[in-house]
C-alpha positions in Angstrom: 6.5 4.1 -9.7 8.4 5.2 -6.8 9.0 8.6 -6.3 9.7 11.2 -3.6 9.0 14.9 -3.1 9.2 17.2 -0.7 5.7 18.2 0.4 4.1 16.1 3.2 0.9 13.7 2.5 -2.1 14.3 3.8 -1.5 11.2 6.2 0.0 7.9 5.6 -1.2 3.6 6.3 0.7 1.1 7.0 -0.3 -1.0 4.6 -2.5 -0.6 1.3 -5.9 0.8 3.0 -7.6 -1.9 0.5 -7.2 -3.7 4.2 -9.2 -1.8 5.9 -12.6 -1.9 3.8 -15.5 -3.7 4.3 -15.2 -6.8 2.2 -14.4 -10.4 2.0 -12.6 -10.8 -0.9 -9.7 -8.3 -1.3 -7.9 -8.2 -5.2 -5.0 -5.9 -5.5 -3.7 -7.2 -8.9 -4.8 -4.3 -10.8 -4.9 -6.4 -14.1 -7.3 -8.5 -12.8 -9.5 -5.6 -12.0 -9.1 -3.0 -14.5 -12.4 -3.3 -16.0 -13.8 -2.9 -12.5 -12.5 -0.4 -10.1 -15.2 1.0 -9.0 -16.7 -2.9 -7.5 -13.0 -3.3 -5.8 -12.1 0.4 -4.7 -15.6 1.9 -3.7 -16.1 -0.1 -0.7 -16.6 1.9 2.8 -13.4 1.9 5.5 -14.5 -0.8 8.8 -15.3 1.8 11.4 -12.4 2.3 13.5 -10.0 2.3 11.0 -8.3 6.0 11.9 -6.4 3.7 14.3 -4.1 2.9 11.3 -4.2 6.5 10.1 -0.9 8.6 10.6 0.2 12.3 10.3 3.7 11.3 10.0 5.8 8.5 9.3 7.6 8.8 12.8 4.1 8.4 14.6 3.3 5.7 12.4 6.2 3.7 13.3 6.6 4.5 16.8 2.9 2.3 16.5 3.9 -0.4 13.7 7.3 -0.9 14.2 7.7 -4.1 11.9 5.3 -5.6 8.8 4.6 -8.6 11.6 3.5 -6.2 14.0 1.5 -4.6 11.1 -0.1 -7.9 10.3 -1.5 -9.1 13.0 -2.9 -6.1 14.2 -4.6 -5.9 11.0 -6.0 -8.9 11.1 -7.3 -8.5 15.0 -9.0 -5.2 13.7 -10.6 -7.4 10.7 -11.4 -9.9 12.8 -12.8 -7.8 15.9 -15.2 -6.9 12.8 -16.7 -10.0 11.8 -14.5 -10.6 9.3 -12.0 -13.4 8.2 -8.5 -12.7 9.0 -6.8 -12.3 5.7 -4.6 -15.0 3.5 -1.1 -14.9 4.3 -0.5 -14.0 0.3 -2.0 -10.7 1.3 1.2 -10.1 3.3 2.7 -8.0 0.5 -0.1 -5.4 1.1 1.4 -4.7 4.2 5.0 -4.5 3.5 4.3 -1.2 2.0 3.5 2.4 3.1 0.4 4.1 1.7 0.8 7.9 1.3 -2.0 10.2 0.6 -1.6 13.8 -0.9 -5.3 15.3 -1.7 -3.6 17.5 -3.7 -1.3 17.9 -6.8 2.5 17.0 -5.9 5.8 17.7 -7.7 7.5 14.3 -7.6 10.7 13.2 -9.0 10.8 9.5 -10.3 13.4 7.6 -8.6 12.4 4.0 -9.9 9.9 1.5 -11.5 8.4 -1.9 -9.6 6.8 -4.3 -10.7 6.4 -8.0 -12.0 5.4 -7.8 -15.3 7.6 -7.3 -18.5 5.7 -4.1 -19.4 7.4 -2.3 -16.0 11.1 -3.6 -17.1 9.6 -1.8 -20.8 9.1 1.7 -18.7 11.8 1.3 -16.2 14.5 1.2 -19.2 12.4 3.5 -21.4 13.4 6.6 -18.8 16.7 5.1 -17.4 15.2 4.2 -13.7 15.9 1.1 -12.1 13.5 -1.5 -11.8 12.4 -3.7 -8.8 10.3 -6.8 -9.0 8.8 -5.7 -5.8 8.8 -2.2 -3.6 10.3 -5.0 -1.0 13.6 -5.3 -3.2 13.5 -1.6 -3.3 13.5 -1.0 0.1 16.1 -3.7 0.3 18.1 -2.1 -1.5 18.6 1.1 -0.1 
């Protein structure tokens, strides 16, 4: 779902922070891993990794101006290390911001992504628009 409020998260990524753990192989296809989260998601952050932590969006980007920049700074981090830099099909992990409220949040739904017919099921179900990717969503506005 993409949403927006009005309160400020507790800080923001550039990217899905699944990059900055400490393992070699990274899923984000949550079908795939439904049955175990807690093997994909429970991993500890590489140390150093509150250099791609952000208060605000306009910090953030003042840093990572671009995915590309975002990319191979992430994989320099990785790399630095000891770990393999990461398949170019892990792009898409990157051309996202992650948000992070610790706390409850009023949200308002503004539309539905994803690639599967079950998102096209929920984006008509409550009149939102869907997006095959946050990308095209992004795109479009």
């Amino acid at each position: 779902m993409i949403f927006q409020t009005k309160q400020k998260p507790d800080y923001i990524a550039p990217f899905d922070l699944v990059l900055l753990t400490k393992t070699k192989k990274i899923i984000a296809q949550y079908y795939k891993i439904q049955d175990n989260l807690h093997l994909y998601y429970n991993h500890q952050l590489i140390s150093g990794f509150e250099k791609f932590i952000f208060k605000s969006p306009e910090r953030m980007f003042k840093y990572f101006s671009s995915p590309e920049k975002t990319w191979k700074a992430v994989n320099k981090f990785r790399k630095r290390a000891g770990f393999k830099k990461l398949e170019r099909q892990k792009y898409k992990l990157i051309q996202y911001n992650e948000s992070v409220f610790h706390k409850s949040i009023k949200i308002e739904p503004i539309a539905i992504y994803g690639y599967r017919k079950e998102a096209r099921k929920i984006a008509k179900q409550y009149n939102l628009p869907h997006f095959t990717t946050a990308k095209k969503f992004y795109e479009k506005i």
